[in-house]
C-alpha positions as CSV (number, residue, x, y, z in Angstrom):
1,X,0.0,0.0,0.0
2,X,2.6,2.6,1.0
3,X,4.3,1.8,-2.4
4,X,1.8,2.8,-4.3
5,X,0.9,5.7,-2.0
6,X,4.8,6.6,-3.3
7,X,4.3,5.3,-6.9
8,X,1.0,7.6,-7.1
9,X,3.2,10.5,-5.5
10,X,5.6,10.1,-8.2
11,X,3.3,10.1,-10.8
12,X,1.5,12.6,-9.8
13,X,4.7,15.1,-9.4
14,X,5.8,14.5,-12.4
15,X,2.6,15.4,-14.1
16,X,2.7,18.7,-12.4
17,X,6.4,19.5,-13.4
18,X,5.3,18.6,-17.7
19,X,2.5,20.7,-16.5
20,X,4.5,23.9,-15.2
21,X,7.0,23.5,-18.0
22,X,4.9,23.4,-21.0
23,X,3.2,26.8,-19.1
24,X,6.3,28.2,-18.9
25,X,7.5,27.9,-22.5
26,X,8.9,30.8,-24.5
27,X,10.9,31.4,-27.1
28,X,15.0,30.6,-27.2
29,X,15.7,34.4,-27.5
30,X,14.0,35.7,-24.4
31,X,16.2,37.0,-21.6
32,X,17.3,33.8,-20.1
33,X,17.9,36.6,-16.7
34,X,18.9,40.1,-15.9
35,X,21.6,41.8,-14.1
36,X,20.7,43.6,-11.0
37,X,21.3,47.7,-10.7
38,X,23.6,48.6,-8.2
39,X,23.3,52.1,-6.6
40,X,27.1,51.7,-5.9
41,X,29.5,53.7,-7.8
42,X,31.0,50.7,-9.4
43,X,29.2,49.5,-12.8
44,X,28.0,45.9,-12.2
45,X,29.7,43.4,-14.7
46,X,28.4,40.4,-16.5
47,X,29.4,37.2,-16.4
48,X,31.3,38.4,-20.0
49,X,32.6,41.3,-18.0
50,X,30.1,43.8,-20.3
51,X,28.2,46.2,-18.4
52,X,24.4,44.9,-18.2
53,X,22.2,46.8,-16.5
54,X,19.1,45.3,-18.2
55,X,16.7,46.1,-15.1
56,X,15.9,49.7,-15.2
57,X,16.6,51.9,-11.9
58,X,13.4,51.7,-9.8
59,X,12.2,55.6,-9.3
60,X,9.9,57.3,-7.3
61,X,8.0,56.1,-4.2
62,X,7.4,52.6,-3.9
63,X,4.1,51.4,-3.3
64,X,4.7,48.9,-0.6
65,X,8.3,48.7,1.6
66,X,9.5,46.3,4.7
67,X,12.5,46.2,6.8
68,X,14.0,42.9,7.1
69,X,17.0,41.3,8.9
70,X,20.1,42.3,8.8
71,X,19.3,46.3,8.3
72,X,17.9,45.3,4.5
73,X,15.0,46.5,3.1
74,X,12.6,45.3,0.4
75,X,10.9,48.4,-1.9
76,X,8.3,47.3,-4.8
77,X,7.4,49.4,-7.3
78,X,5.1,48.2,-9.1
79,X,3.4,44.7,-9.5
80,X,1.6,44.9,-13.3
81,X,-0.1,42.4,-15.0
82,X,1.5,41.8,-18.4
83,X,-0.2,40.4,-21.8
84,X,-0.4,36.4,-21.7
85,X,-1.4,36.0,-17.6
86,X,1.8,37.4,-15.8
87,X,2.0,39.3,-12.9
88,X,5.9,41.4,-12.9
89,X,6.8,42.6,-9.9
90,X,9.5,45.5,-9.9
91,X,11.5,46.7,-6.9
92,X,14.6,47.0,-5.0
93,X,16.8,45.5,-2.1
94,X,18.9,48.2,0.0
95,X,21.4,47.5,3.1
96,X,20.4,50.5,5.0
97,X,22.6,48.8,8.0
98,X,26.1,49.4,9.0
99,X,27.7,45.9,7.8
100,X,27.7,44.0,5.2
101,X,24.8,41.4,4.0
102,X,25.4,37.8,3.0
103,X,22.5,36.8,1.0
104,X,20.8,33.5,2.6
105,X,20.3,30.0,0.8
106,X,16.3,30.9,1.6
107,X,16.5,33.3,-1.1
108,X,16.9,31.3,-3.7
109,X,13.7,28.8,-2.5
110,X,13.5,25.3,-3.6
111,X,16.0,25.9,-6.3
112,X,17.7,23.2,-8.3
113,X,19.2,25.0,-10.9
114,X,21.5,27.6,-8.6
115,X,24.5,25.8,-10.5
116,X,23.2,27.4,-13.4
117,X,21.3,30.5,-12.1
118,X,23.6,31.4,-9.0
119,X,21.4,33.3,-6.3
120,X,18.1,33.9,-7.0
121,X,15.1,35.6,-5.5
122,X,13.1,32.0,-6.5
123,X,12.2,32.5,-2.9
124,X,9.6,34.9,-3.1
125,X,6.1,34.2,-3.4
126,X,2.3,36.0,-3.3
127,X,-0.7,35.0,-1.4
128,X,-4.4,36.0,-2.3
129,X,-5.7,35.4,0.9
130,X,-9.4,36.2,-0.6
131,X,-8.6,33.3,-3.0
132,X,-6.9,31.2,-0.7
133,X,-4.1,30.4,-3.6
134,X,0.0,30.9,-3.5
135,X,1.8,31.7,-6.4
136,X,5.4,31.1,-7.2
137,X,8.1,32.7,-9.5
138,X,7.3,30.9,-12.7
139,X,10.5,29.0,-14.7
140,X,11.8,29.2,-18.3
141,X,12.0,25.9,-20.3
142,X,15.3,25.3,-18.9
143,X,13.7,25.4,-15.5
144,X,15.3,28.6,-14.5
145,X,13.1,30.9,-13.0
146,X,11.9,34.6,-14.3
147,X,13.4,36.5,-11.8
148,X,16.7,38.3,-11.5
149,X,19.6,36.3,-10.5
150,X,23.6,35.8,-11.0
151,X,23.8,38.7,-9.0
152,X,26.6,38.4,-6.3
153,X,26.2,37.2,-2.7
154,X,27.0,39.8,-1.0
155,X,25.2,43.2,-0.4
156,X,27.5,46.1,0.6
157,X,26.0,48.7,3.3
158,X,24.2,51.3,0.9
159,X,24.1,49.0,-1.8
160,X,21.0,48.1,-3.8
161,X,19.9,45.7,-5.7
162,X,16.9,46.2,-8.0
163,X,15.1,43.0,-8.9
164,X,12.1,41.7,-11.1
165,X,9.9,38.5,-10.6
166,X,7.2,37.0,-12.3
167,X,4.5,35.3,-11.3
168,X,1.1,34.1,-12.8
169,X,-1.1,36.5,-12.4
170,X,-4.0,36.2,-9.8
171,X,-7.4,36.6,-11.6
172,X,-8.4,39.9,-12.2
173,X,-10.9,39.9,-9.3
174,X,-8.0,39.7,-7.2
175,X,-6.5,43.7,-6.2
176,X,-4.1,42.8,-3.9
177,X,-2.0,40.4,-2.4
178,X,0.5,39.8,0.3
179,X,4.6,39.3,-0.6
180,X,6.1,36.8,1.4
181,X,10.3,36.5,1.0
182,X,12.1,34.6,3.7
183,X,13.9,37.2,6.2
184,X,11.0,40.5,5.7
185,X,7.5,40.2,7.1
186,X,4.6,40.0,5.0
187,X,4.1,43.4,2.8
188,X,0.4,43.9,1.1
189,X,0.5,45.4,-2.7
190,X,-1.9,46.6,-4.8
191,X,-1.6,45.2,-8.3
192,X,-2.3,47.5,-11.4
C-alpha cells in the first residue's frame, strides 16, 4: 500500500512539473535573466565582463516597503499584469545597515538549478488570501526561474539591488496580495 501511495506521489509530481513546463515555455531568444542595478559607484559586470544593466533603476515612491533582517529593506514598485497571464513585480533591495549582508540559501527557494542561475530571489512568493491560492516565481523551459539572479552574494552597506519577478497572475478579481520573501514580514500590494 505505502508503495503505491509513493508510486501515485511520483506520478502525480511528475505530471505537475510537464504541466508547469509546457506553461512556462517561451521562445530561445527571451532574456534567459537580468543583471541587478547597483546604486554603488561601481558598474556591475556580466558574467562576460560587459556592463548589463538590463533592469531599469526603480524611481519614485514605492508602493509597498518592509525592513528585514540584517538592516535590509525590500521596496516594490510596481506589481503589473502583463499580456499572456503574468504578474511582474519591480523593486529594489537596499542595506540601509552598517555591515555588510550575505544573501541567505532561503532566497533562492526550492532551487535546483542555482548551479546554473547562481542566487536567485526564486524564494519569493504571493498570497491571495481572498482566493486562498499561492503563487510562485514561474520557470523558463530550462527550469530557471523569471526573476533576477547571477547577481553576487553579497550586499554592501548602501548597496541596492533592484530585482524583477514573475508570477502568474491572480485573476483579475484579485486587487491585492501579500509578498512573502524569507527574512521581511509580510508586505500587502496593490496590483495595477
Amino acid at each position: 500500500m505505502r508503495t503505491m501511495r509513493r508510486a501515485g506521489a511520483a506520478a502525480l509530481l511528475s505530471a505537475a512539473l510537464i504541466f508547469s513546463l509546457t506553461a512556462c515555455g517561451g521562445d530561445e531568444g527571451e532574456d534567459k535573466g537580468k543583471e541587478p542595478v547597483s546604486s554603488s559607484s561601481a558598474p556591475d559586470k556580466s558574467k562576460d565582463g560587459k556592463n548589463d544593466n538590463a533592469t531599469a533603476p526603480t524611481s519614485g515612491d514605492p508602493i509597498a516597503s518592509v525592513k528585514g533582517d540584517g538592516g535590509l529593506e525590500l521596496a516594490v514598485y510596481s506589481a503589473k499584469r502583463d499580456d499572456g497571464g503574468f504578474l511582474t513585480v519591480d523593486g529594489q533591495f537596499k542595506n540601509a545597515g552598517s555591515a555588510g549582508f550575505s544573501v541567505p540559501v532561503s532566497w533562492n527557494g526550492m532551487e535546483q538549478a542555482v548551479a546554473a542561475t547562481g542566487h536567485s530571489f526564486a524564494g519569493m512568493t504571493l498570497v491571495d488570501s481572498k482566493g486562498k491560492k499561492r503563487y510562485y516565481v514561474l520557470r523558463d523551459t530550462d527550469n530557471r526561474p523569471l526573476t533576477t539572479y547571477g547577481y553576487d552574494g553579497f550586499i554592501q552597506p548602501g548597496q541596492a539591488l533592484t530585482f524583477f519577478a514573475q508570477f502568474p497572475a491572480p485573476p483579475q478579481t484579485t486587487t491585492k496580495v501579500d509578498i512573502q520573501f524569507p527574512g521581511f514580514p509580510s508586505m500587502t500590494i496593490e496590483l495595477s
